[in-house]
C-alpha positions as CSV (number, residue, x, y, z in Angstrom):
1,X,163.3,95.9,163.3
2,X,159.8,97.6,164.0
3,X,157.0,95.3,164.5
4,X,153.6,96.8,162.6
5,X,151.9,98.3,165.1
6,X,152.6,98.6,168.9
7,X,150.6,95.8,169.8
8,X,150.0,92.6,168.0
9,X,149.2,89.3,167.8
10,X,149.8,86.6,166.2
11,X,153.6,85.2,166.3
12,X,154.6,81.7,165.2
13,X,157.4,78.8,164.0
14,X,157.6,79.5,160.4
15,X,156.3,75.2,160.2
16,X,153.2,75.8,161.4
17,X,149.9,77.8,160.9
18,X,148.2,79.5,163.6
19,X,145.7,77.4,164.8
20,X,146.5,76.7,168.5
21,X,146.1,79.6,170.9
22,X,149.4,78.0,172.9
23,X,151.6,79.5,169.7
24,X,149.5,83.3,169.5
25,X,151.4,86.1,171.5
26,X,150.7,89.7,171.8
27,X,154.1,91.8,171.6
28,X,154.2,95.5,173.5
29,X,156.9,98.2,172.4
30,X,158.7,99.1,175.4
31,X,160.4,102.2,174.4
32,X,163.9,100.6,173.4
33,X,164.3,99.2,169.9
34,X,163.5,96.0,169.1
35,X,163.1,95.4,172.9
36,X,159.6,94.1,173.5
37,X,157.1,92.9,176.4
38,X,156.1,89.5,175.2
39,X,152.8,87.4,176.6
40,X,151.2,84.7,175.2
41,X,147.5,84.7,174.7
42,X,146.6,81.0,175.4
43,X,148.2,81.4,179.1
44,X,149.2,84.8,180.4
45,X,153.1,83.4,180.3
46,X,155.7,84.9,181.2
47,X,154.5,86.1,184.0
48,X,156.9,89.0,183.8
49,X,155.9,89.7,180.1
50,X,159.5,88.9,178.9
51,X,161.2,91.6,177.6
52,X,162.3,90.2,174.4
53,X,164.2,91.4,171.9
54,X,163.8,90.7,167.9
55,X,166.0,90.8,165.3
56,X,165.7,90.4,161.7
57,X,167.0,87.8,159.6
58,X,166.1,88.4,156.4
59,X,162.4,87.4,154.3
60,X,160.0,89.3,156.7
61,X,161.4,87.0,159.4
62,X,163.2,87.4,162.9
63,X,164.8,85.9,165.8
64,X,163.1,86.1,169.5
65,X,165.9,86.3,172.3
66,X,164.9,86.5,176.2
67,X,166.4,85.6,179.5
68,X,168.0,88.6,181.7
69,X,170.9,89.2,178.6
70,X,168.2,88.5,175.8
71,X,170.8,85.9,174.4
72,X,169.2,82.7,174.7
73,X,166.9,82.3,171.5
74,X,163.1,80.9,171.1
75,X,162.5,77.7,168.7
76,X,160.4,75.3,168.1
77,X,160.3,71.9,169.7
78,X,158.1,69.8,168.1
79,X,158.4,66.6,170.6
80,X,157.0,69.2,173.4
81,X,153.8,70.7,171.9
82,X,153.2,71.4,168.0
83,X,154.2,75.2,167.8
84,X,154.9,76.0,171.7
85,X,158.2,78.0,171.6
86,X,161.3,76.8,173.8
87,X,164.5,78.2,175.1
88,X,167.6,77.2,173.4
89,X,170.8,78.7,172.4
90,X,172.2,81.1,169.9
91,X,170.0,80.7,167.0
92,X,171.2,80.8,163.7
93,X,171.3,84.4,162.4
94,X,169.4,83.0,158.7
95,X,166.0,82.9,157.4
96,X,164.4,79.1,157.2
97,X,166.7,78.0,160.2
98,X,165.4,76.7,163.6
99,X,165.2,80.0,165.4
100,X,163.1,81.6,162.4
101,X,159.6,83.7,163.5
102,X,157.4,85.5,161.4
103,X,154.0,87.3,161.9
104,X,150.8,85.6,160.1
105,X,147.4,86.5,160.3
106,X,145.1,84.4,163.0
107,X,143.6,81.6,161.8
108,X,140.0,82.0,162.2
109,X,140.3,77.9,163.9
110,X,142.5,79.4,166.6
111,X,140.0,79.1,169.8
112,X,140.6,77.7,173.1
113,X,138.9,74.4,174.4
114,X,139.2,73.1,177.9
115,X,137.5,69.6,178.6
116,X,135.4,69.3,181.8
117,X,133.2,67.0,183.1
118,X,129.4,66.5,183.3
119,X,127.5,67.7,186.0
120,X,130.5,70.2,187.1
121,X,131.1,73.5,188.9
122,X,134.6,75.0,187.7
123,X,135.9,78.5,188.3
124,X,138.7,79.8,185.8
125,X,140.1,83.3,184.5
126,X,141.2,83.7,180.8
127,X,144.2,86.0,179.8
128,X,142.6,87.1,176.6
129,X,139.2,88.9,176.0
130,X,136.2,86.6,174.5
131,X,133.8,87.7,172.2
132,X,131.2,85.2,173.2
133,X,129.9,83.5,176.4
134,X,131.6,80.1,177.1
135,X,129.7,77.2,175.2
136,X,129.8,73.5,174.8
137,X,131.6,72.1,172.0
138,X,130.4,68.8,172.9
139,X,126.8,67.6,171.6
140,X,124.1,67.1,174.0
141,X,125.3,68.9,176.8
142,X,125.2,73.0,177.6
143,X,126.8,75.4,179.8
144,X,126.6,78.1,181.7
145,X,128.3,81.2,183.0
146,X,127.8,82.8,186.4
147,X,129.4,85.4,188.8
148,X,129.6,85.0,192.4
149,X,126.4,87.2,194.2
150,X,126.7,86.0,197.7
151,X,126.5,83.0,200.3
152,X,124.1,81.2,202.6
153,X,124.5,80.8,206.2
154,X,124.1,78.0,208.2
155,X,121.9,78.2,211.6
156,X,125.0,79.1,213.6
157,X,125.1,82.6,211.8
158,X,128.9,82.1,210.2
159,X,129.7,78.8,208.6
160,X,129.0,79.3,205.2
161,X,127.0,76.2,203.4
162,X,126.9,77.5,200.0
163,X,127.6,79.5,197.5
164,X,125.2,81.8,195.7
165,X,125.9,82.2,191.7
166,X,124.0,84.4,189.7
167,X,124.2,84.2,185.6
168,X,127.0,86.7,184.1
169,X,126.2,89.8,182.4
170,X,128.5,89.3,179.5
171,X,131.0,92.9,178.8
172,X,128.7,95.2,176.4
173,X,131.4,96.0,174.2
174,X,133.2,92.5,173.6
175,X,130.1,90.3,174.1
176,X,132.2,88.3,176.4
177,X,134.2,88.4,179.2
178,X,137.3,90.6,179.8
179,X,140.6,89.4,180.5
180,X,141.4,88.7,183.8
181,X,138.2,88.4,184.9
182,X,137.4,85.2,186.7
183,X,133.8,83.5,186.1
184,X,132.1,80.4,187.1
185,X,130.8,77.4,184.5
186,X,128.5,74.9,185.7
187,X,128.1,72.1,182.9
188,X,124.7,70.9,182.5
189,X,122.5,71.4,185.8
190,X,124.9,69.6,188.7
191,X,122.5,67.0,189.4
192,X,125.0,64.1,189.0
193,X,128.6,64.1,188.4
194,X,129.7,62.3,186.0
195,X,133.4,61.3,185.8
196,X,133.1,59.6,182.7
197,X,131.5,62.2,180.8
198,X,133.7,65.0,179.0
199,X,132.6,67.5,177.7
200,X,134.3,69.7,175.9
201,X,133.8,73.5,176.5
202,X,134.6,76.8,173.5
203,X,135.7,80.0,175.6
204,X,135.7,82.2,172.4
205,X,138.9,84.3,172.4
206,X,138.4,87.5,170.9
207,X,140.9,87.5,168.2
208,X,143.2,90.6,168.8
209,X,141.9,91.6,172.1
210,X,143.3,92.4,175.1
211,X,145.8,90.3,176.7
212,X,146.9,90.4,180.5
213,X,148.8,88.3,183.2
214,X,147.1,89.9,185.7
215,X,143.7,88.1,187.6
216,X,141.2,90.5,188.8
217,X,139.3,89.7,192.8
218,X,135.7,89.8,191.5
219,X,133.6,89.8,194.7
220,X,135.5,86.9,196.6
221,X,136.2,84.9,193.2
222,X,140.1,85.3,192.1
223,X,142.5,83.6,190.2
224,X,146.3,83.3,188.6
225,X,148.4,82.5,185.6
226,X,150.7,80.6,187.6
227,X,150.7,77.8,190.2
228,X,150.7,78.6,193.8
229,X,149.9,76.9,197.2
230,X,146.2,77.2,197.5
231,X,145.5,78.6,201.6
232,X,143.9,76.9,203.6
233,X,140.7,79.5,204.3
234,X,139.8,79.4,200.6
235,X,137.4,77.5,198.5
236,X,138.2,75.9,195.4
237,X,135.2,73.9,193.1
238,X,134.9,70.3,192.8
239,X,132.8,68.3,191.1
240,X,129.1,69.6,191.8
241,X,130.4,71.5,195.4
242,X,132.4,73.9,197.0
243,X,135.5,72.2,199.2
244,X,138.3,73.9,201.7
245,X,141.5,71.5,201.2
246,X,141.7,69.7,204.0
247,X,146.1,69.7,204.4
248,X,148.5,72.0,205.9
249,X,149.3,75.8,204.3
250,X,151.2,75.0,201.2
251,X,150.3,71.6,200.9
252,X,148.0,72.0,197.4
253,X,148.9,73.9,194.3
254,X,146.4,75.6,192.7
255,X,146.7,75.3,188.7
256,X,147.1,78.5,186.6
257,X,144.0,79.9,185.2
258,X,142.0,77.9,188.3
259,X,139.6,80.4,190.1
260,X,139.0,80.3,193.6
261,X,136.9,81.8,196.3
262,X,138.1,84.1,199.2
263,X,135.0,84.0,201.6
264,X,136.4,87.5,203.4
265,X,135.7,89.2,200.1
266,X,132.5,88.2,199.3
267,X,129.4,90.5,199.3
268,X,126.3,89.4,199.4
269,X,124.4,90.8,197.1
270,X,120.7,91.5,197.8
271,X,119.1,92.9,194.8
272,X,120.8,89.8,192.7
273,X,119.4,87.5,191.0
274,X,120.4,83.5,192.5
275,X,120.4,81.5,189.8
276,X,122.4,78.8,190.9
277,X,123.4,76.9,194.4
278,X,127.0,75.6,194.8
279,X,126.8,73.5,198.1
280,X,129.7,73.7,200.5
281,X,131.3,69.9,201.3
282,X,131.8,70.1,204.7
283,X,134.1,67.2,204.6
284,X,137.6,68.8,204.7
285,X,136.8,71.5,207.1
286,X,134.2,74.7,207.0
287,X,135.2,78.1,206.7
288,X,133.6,81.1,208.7
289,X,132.9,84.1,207.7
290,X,134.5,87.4,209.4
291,X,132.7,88.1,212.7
292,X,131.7,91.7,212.0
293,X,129.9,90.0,208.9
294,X,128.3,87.1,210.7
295,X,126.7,89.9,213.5
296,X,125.7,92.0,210.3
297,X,124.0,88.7,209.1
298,X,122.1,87.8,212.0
299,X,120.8,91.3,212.2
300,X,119.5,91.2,209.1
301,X,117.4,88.1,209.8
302,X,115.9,89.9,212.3
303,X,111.8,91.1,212.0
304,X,111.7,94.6,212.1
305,X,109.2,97.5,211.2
306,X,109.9,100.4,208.9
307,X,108.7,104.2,209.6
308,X,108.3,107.6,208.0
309,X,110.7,109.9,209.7
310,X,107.0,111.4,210.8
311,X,106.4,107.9,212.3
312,X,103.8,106.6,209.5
313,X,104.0,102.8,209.0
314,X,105.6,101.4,205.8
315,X,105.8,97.8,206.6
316,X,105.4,95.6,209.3
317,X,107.2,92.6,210.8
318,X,109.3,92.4,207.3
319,X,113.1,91.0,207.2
320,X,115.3,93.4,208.3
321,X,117.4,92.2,204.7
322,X,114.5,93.1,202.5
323,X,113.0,96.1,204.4
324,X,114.1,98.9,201.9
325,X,113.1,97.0,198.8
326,X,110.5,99.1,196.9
327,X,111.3,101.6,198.8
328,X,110.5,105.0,197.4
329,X,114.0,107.1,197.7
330,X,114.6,109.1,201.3
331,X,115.1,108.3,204.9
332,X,113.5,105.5,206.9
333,X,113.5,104.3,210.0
334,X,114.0,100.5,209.7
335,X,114.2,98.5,213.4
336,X,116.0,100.9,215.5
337,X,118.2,102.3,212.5
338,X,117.8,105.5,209.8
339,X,118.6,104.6,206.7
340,X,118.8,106.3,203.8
341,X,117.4,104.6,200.5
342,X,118.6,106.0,197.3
């Protein structure tokens, strides 16, 4: 069989409509018949896209076999989640019967909802495209949507104390946020965590967008579709702060689709907006940033003047950090250094 076009969406057990992302997949032609690269939209699974294969059974329906011989057949289990396909055996090669697919168009319901708490910081990368910034379902509460810009430094010059989040400029095309991209949500204004509160939160999937398994490292922020011991140097969000796990290498699994941070790749971003402070819990440990980085830092605290190359003065006893800002473009001499603003 030939599926419509090369890529689609929208697969599901011939008992159900479409309404939960967990039973949308997007199906790629690899280049043998009826062989096809298989993902599901809700969660990036499998990680290794399948293949699949599909054969027809009759009424605009088909079979979905996988594993390495593409012998053991997808159904439905309805005990396990309404729609979610299993692995079984050899379906039944009839319309109607157990192992029967068929494409239908996307419910316009089909969304994705996560529940999170009041008062929260959470990091998290989608699979699918959105055609919307992330917003609360829940009455009386809001969220928003942020990218990582930088960190603060505590008087030591490398123990970072917190994180700097400014708000997320959402893609021009979708409206939203592309697949694979990981993003920060802070629920209401982190002024109290609330445990008891949920709050549930609409991330908007674009329906018939792109669809990946693959996380993108977004200045320091990164993620995966699949659990995976978190390492010990990173940061992960919880509550209303930033933590470092406090066991052994391998000890804590981060959860697929959970962001976290990687301090080493993180760029401080001076001509950002910071318009919001995660705080860094201290409790489990502190991480430190790279060396080279930390000297960099400290010299940018430093007081310097800047000069004309013909020794006029610019400005005088400014932060070495914010010397160049306003700058018309050309060379300077800022401290002891040229630099060249462009």
């Amino acid at each position: 069989m030939v599926l419509p076009h090369p890529t689609v969406w929208g697969c599901v057990g011939l008992e159900n409509n479409i309404k939960d992302l967990r039973r949308v997949w997007k199906f790629e032609a690899t280049g043998t018949p009826n062989v096809y690269n298989m993902i599901c939209v809700a969660n990036g699974y499998p990680i290794n896209r399948g293949p699949v294969r599909l054969d027809a059974i009759g009424d605009g329906q088909f079979a979905i076999y996988t594993t390495a011989d593409l012998n053991s057949a997808y159904y439905i289990n309805g005990a396990v989640l309404p729609g979610v396909p299993s692995m079984g055996g050899k379906a039944p090669e009839e319309a109607n019967g157990w192992g029967a697919w068929a494409m239908e168009e996307i419910s316009p319901e089909m969304t994705s909802r996560i529940t999170l708490r009041a008062d929260k910081v959470f990091a998290r990368v989608n699979p699918f495209d959105t055609d919307d910034m992330p917003s609360a379902y829940t009455e009386g509460h809001n969220v928003q949507t942020y990218s990582v810009c930088g960190y603060e430094v505590g008087d030591d010059g490398k123990t970072i104390t917190a994180i700097n989040l400014t708000e997320y400029v959402p893609d021009a095309e979708l409206g939203g946020i592309p697949a694979g991209t990981p993003f920060v949500m802070i629920v209401d204004d982190l002024d109290a965590y609330d445990p008891t509160a949920s709050v549930v939160i609409d991330l908007h999937p674009a329906h018939g967008g792109n669809v990946t398994h693959e996380a993108k490292m977004v200045n320091g922020l990164g993620g995966q579709f699949a659990s995976w011991p978190y390492p010990t140097e990173m940061l992960y969000f919880e509550s209303n702060v930033a933590k470092v796990h406090g066991g052994a290498a391998g000890t804590w699994i981060l959860d697929p689709q959970d962001a976290y941070l990687d301090p080493s790749q993180i760029v401080n971003d001076p001509e950002a907006s910071i318009d919001a402070v995660v705080p860094v819990d201290s409790s489990n440990g502190t991480v430190e940033i790279p060396n080279g980085i930390a000297s960099l830092i400290n010299s940018q605290k430093a007081i310097v003047n800047v000069y004309t190359t013909d020794g006029v003065l610019v400005k005088k006893n400014v932060k070495a950090v914010e010397a160049t800002k306003g700058l018309k473009k050309g060379v300077y001499v800022v401290g002891k250094n040229k630099v060249l603003v462009k």
